[in-house]
Every structure is written in structure tokens, then in C-alpha cells.
C-alpha positions as CSV (number, residue, x, y, z in Angstrom):
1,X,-135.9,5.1,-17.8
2,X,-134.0,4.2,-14.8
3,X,-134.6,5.7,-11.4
4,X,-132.1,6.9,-8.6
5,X,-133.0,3.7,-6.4
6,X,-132.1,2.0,-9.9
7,X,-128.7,3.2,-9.8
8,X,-128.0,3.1,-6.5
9,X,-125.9,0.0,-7.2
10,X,-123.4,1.7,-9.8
11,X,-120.7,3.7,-9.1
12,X,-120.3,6.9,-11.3
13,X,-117.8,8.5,-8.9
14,X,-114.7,10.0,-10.9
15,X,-111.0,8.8,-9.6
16,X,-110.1,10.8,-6.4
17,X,-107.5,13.4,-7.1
18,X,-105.3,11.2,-4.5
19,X,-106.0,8.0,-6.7
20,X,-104.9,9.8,-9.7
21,X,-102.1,11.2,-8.6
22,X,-100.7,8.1,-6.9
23,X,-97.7,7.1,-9.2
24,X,-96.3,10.3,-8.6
25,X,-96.3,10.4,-5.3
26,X,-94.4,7.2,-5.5
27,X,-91.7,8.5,-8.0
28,X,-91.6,11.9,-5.1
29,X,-91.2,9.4,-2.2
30,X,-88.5,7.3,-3.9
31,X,-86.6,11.0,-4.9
32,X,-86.4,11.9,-1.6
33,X,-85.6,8.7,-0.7
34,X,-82.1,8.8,-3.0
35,X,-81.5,12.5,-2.2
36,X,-81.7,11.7,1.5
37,X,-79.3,8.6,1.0
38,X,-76.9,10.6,-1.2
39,X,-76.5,13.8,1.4
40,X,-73.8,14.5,3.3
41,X,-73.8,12.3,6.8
42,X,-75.1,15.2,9.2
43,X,-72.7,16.6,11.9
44,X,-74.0,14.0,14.6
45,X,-72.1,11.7,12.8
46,X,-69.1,13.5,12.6
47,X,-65.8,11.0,12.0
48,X,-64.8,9.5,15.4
49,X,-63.1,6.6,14.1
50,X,-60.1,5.4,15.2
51,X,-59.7,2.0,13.9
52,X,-56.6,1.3,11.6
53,X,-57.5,0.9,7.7
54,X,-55.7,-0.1,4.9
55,X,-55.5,1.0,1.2
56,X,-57.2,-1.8,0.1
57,X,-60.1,-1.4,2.9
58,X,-60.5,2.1,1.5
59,X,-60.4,1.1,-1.7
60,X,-63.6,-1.5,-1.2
61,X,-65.1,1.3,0.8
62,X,-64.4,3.6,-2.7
63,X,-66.0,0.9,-4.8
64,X,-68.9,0.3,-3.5
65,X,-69.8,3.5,-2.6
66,X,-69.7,4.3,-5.9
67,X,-71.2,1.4,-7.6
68,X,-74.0,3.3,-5.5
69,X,-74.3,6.5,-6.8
70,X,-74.7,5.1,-10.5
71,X,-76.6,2.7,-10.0
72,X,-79.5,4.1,-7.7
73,X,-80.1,6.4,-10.6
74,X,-79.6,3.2,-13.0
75,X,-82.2,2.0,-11.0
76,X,-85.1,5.2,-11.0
77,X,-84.3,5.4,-15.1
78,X,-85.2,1.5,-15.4
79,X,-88.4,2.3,-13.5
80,X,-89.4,4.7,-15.9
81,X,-88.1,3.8,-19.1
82,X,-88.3,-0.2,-18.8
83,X,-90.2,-2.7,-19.5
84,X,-92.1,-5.1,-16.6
85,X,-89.5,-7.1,-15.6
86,X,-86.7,-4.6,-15.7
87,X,-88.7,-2.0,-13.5
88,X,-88.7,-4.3,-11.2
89,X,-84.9,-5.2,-10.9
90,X,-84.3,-2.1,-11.2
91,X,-86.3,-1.2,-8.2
92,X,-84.4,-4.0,-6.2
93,X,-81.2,-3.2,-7.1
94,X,-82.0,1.3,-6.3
95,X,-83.5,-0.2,-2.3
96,X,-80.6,-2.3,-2.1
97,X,-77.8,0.1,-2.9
98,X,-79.8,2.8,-0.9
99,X,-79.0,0.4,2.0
100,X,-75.8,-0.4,1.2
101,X,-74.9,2.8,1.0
102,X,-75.8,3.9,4.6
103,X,-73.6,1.1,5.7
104,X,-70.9,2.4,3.8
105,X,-71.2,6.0,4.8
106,X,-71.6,4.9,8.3
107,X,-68.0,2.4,8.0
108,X,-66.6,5.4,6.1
109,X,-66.8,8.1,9.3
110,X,-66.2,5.0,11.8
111,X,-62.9,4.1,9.6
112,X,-62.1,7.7,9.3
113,X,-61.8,6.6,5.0
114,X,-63.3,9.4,3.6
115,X,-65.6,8.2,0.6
116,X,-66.4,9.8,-3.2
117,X,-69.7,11.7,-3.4
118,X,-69.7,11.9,-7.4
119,X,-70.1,8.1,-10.0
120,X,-66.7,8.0,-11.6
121,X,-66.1,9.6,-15.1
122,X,-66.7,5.8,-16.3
123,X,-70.0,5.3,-14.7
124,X,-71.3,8.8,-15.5
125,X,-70.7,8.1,-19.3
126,X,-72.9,4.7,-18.3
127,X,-75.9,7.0,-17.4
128,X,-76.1,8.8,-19.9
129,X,-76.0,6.3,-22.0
130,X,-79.3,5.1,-20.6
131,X,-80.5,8.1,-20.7
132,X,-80.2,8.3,-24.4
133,X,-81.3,5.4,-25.2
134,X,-85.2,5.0,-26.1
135,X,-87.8,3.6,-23.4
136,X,-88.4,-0.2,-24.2
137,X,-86.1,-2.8,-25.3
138,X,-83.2,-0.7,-26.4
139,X,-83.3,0.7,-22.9
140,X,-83.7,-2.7,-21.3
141,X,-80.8,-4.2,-23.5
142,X,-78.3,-1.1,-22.6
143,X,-79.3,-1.5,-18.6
144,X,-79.1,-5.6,-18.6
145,X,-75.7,-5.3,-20.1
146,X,-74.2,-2.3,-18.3
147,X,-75.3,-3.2,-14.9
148,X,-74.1,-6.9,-15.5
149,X,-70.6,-6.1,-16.7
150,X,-70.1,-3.6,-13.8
151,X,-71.3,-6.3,-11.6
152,X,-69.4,-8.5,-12.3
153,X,-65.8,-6.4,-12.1
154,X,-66.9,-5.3,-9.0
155,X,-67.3,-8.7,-8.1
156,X,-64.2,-9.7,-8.2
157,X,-62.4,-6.9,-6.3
158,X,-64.6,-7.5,-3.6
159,X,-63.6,-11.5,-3.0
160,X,-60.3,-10.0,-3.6
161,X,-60.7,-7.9,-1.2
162,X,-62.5,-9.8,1.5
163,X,-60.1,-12.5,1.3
164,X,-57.2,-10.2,2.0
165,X,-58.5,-7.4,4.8
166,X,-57.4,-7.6,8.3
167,X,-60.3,-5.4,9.4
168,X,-63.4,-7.5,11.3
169,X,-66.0,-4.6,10.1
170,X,-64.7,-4.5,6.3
171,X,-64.9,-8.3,6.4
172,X,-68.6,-8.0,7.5
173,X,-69.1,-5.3,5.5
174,X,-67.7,-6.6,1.9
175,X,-69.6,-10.3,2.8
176,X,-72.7,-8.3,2.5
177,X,-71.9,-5.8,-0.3
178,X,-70.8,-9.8,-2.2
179,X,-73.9,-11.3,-1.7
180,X,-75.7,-8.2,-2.6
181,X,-73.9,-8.2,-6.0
182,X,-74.7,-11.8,-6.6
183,X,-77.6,-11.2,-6.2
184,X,-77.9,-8.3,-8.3
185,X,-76.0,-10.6,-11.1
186,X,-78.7,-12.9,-10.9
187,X,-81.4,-10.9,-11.4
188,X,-80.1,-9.1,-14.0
189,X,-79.5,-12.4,-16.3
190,X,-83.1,-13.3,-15.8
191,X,-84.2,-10.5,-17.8
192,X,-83.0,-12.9,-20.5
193,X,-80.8,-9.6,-22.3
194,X,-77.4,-9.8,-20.9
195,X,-75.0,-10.3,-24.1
196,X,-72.8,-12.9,-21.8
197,X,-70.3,-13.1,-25.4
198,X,-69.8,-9.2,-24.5
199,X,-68.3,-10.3,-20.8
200,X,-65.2,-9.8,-20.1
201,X,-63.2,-13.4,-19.9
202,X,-62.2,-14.7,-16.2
203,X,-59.2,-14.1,-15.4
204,X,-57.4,-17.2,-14.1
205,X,-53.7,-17.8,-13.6
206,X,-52.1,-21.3,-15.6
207,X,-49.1,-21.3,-14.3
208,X,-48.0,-24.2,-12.9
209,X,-46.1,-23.8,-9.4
210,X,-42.8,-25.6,-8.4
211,X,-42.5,-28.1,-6.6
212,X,-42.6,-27.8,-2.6
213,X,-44.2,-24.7,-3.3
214,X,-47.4,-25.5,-2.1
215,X,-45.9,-26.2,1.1
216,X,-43.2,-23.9,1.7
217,X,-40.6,-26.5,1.5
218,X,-36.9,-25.7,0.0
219,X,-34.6,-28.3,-1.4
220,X,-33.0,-29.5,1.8
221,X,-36.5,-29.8,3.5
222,X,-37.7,-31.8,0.9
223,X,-34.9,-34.3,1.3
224,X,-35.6,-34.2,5.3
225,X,-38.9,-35.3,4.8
226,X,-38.1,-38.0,2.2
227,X,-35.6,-39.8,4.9
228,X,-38.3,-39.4,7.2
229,X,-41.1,-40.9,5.1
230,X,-38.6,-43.9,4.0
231,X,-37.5,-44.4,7.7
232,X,-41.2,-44.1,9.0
233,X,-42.1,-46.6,6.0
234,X,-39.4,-49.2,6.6
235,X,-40.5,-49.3,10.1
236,X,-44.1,-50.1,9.6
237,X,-43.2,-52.6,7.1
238,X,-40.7,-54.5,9.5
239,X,-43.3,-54.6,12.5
240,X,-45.9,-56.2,10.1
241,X,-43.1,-58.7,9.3
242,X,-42.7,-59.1,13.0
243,X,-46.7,-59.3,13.4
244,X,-47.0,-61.5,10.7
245,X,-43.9,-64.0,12.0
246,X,-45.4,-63.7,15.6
247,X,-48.6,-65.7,14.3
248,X,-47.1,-67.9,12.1
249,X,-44.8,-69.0,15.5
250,X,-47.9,-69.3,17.3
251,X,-50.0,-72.0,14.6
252,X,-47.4,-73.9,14.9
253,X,-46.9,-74.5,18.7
254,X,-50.7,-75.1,18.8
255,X,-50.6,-78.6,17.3
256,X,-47.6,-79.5,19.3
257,X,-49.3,-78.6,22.6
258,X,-52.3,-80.6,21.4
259,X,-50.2,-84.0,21.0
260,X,-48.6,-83.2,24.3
261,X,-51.8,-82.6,25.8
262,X,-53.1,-86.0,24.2
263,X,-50.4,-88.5,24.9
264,X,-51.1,-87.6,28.9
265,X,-55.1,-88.5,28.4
């Protein structure tokens, strides 16, 4: 029979209470995390703003705010209900749109653009979709390919967008909220779910444009700048003659000089 001293070396103590209840303290932290994130800015940060913004600008400040607010709770479901690799994108893509989000409210009272505080009727029907959907792969398929598709709209109203504003801060702003969504793209595909035959196809305009369009150029202009091109042409062409006739002259007049030179000696 073994003594105390025996088992001194084995440890027999139960998980702490703390230990045990450690994942849920996680799940609590990362709640009041999102509720804190998704409450009305307080009224030290009441809307002195004065800058001029345009529809469009509000429009970017719409969309990403509300990609937000679907997605963060996209997020806490596919830390629950997925598997490995999805809880974690899942969790990268909730912290990032938490931050993104305090950057839009903060624009939003700056701007004086007042923002949504509700998903769209759209993006609610996307959650609870998830939600319905049994933990494991179905949930992992249904979050890959939601996520992706919305990503990828969004996407392209923000290059849109960014190309187009007049605003230095939504500039700033919608370069970050891009690379954030490229990001989010990418991780997203390398769950190895997204359905990319389900995509939406790219948009891209085939028409060919006239000609001078490029440049602005009417009929008349076009003409100008032919005469000019010919003139310009005929000129260089006529001083390489000259050049070329000026070196020819002067081969010939060496010899010459030589005999001269010669019948003196």
C-alpha cells in the first residue's frame, strides 16, 4: 500500500471552479465586448461635425456599418457552432468588424451622417439562416458561403466608392474597411467551402469606346493634332537629311585636303 510521502508526487486536486468555468467567461467577455461596440455613442461624443459629405460617402458609411452588425453575430454563432478552422475566422472577422465599427461610428458623428443601428432585412434573413442550420459542416458550408458572397458585393461598392469620394477621412476610412474585406475574403476561401460556381459573375463593361474618347478629343481636335504630328514628322525627317548630307559633304572634302596637303610636302 502506498504511503502519503508516496503520493506526494501526484496530483489528485479537482479543476478549480475558475478553470472550469473558463470558456464561459470567454463567451461573457466577448458579449460585452459586441454589446459595448453596438451601443449608442455616449453623449461625450455628441455630433460636432461639420465637414461636407456626400450621398455616396454616407452611403459607404451605411454599408459598412452594417456589414457590422451581421456579421459580428456571424462571427459569435461560427464560434459556437463551427468546426476548428471556422471558429477561428469567425473570431477574426467578429474583432475586426468590432474595430471597424468604432471607426465608423466615430466618422459617422464627425460627418454628421447618421448611421443604421439594425442588419438590413437581407442580412437578418442571413442570420437566421445560420442559426438554423445544424453545428458542423452544414453550419460551416452556410457561413463560408454567406459571408463570402456579402463580401464580395460589398467589395465592390467600396473601390467604387473610394475611387470616387472627395472626402480625405472617407478615403482613409474605405482604404481600411477594403483591405479589411480582402482580407476577410481570403480567409473565408481557405476554409476550402466557398461554392465560388454560386458567385455572382464580375461585372465588366465590353463596350468598346470611340475614338478620341480616351482623350477627350472631338473631330476637329483630332485633325489639329494630325497636321501637327505630320508637320512635326516632316521636320525631323528633313534635318536627318540635312545631318546625313552634312557628313556625306564632309568625307569628301577630307581626301581633297589630304592631296593638297601632300603635294606641298
Amino acid at each position: 500500500m502506498r504511503s502519503v510521502s508516496d503520493l506526494a508526487g501526484f496530483d489528485f486536486d479537482p479543476p478549480s471552479v475558475l478553470e472550469r468555468s473558463r470558456p464561459l467567461v470567454r463567451i461573457l467577455f466577448v458579449v460585452a465586448l459586441v454589446l459595448a461596440l453596438l451601443a449608442p455613442g455616449s453623449a461625450s461624443l455628441a455630433q460636432t461635425g461639420s465637414t461636407a459629405i456626400s450621398d455616396t460617402d454616407a452611403v459607404l458609411l451605411t454599408k459598412v456599418r452594417q456589414a457590422g452588425l451581421w456579421e459580428m453575430p456571424s462571427g459569435m454563432m461560427a464560434m459556437e457552432k463551427g468546426s476548428p478552422i471556422v471558429q477561428k475566422v469567425g473570431f477574426a472577422i467578429m474583432m475586426d468588424h468590432g474595430r471597424l465599427d468604432v471607426a465608423t461610428r466615430a466618422l459617422s458623428q464627425k460627418l454628421n451622417s447618421p448611421v443604421p443601428d439594425q442588419p438590413s432585412e437581407e442580412q437578418r434573413g442571413w442570420l437566421a439562416e445560420q442559426m438554423a442550420a445544424a453545428p458542423g459542416p452544414e453550419f460551416d458550408r452556410v457561413f463560408a458561403n454567406r459571408l463570402r458572397a456579402a463580401h464580395g458585393a460589398v467589395f465592390a461598392v467600396l473601390a467604387q466608392l473610394r475611387a470616387g469620394t472627395r472626402n480625405d477621412d472617407v478615403r482613409a476610412f474605405a482604404t481600411v474597411g477594403n483591405q479589411a474585406v480582402m482580407r476577410h475574403m481570403t480567409m473565408l476561401e481557405s476554409t476550402g467551402m466557398v461554392d465560388y460556381t454560386a458567385l455572382p459573375a464580375p461585372v465588366v463593361s465590353t463596350t468598346a469606346a470611340p475614338t478620341g474618347i480616351q482623350l477627350g478629343l472631338d473631330t476637329s481636335q483630332i485633325a489639329v493634332v494630325g497636321a501637327l504630328f505630320l508637320l512635326l514628322g516632316g521636320g525631323l525627317f528633313y534635318g536627318l537629311r540635312q545631318i546625313k548630307s552634312n557628313r556625306g559633304r564632309a568625307r569628301t572634302s577630307r581626301p581633297a585636303a589630304a592631296r593638297t596637303g601632300g603635294s606641298h610636302g
